[in-house]
N, C-alpha and C positions, 0 to 999 in steps of 0.2 A: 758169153755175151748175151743171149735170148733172155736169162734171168734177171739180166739188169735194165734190160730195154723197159720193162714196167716202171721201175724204182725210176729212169730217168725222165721218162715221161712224165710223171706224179711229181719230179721235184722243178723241170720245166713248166709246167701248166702253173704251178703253187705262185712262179714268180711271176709269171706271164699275169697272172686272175688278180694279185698282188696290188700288182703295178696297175692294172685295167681299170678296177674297185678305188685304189685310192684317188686316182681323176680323176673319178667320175662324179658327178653333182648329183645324180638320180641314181640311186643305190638300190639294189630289191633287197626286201626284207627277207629272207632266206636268199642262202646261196652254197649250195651242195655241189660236189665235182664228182664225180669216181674217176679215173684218170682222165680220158676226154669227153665225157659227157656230162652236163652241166643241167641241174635243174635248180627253176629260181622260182621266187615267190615277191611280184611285184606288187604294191597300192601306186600304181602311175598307169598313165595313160599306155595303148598301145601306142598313137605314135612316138610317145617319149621311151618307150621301149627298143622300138625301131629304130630310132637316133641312136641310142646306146649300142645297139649291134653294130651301126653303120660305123660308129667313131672307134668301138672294139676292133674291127676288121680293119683300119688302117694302123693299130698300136705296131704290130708285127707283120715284115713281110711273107713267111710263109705260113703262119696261122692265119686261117679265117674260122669264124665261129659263123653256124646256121642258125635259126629257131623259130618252132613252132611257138605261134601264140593263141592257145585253144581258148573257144566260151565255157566248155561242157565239163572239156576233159584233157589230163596229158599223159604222156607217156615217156617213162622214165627205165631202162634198161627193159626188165621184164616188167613194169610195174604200170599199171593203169589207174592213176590217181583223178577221180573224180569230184571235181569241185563244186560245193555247195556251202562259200562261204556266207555269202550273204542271206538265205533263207535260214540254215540249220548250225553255219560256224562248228563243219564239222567235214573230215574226206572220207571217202568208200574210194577204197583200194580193192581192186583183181589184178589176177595175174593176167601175164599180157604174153601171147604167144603169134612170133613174127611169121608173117605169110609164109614164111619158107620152112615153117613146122613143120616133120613128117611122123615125129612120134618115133622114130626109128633107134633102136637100141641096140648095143652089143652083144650078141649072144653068148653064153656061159663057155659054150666050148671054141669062142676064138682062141686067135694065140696072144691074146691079152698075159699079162701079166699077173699070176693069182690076187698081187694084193690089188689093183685092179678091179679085178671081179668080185673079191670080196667088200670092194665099197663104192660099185657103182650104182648100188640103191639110192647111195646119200646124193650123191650130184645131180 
């Protein structure tokens, strides 16, 4: 079951964003999911922004969506997208590493699994 819980969620959200997007009169021009994290790209106002959350969070009873609405900058899984549309019409992207960083990695002689250790470089 653990394997599917991804796949269900991704096809929940799909209808859920579906349904949100098509009633909605104010649409952001970008609109990216990864399963439940949503980053958007509006030309509208923040409070017409704000409205759109508020009317989102009543579509469904146990989905509520949150969101930040940065001047500078956002932040988007690991990704820190800084915005400089209107001077440059153009984003600087870093990586984005959550307060609860420790850097901390698995040493070679756990009892990991070799293929494991053989590609935890890549992750």
């Amino acid at each position: 079951m653990g394997e599917m819980t991804v796949t269900f969620a991704n096809v929940f959200m799909s209808k859920i964003e579906t349904q949100i997007l098509s009633k909605s009169v104010k649409k952001p021009t970008v609109w990216k999911r990864y399963i439940d994290n949503i980053s958007s790209v509006w030309d509208a106002s923040k409070r017409d922004i704000k409205r759109f959350i508020e009317r989102t969070n009543t579509h469904h009873p146990t989905i509520k969506f949150t969101a930040e609405i940065p001047n500078t900058e956002s932040t988007f899984l690991d990704t820190i997208i800084y915005k400089r549309f209107r001077e440059q019409s153009i984003l600087d992207i870093k990586t984005h590493f959550k307060p609860t960083e420790t850097f901390q990695y698995t040493h070679y002689t756990s009892c990991h699994p070799s293929s494991v250790k053989k590609r935890i470089h890549k992750g």
